[in-house]
N, C-alpha and C positions, 0 to 999 in steps of 0.2 A: 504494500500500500504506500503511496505518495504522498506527502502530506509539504504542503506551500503553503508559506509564510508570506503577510505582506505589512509594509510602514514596521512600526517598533517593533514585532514578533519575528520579524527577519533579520531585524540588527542582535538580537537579544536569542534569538535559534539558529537560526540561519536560514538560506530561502526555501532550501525542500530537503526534505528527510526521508528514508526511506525505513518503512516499518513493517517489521516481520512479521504479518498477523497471519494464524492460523485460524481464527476464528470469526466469529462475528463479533461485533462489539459496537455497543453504542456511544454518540457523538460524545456524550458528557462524562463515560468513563474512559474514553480515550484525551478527552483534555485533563480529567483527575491522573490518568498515564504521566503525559508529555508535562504536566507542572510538578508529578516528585522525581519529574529525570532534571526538569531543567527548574532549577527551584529561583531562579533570577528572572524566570520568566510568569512563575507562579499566580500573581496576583494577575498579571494582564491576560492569561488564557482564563483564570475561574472567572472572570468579568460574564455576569449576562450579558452585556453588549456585543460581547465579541461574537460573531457571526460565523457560522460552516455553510463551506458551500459544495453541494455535491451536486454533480452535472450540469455548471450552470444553476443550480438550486439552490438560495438558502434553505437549509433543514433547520430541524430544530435538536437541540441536545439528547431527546431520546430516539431519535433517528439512529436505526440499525446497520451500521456497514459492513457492507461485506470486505470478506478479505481482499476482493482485485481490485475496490473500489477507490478513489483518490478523494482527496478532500483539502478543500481550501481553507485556512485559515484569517478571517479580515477583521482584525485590531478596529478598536473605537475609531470612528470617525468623526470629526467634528469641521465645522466650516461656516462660511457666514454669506 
């Protein structure tokens, strides 16, 4: 599985990672995953704002992926 980072979660992960999932597993225990590997990045993935996106999709955090699946990661946005 693919997982892309964009704005702060890219400077702070890096842009893509790739993840050995054998399983299925959903959005919100795979951001619980990727915050006790990367714990500097912690507080900005447990964020409700922070958004997944699967195919072109935002999902929501109990959205189930599959193993081949890829998933976007998109950090708070703010703007005016």
């Amino acid at each position: 599985m693919k997982i892309r980072f964009y704005g702060r979660l890219s400077e702070l992960i890096g842009r893509e990672i790739d993840l050995d999932a054998a399983e299925s597993i959903s959005v919100g225990d795979l951001f619980q995953r990727l915050a006790q590997a990367h714990a500097d990045a912690a507080s900005a993935l447990l964020n409700p704002r922070v958004r997944a996106v699967v195919a072109d999709e935002i999902v929501p955090r109990d959205f189930i992926l599959d193993p081949g699946e890829d998933l976007e990661i998109l950090p708070i946005v703010s703007g005016g």
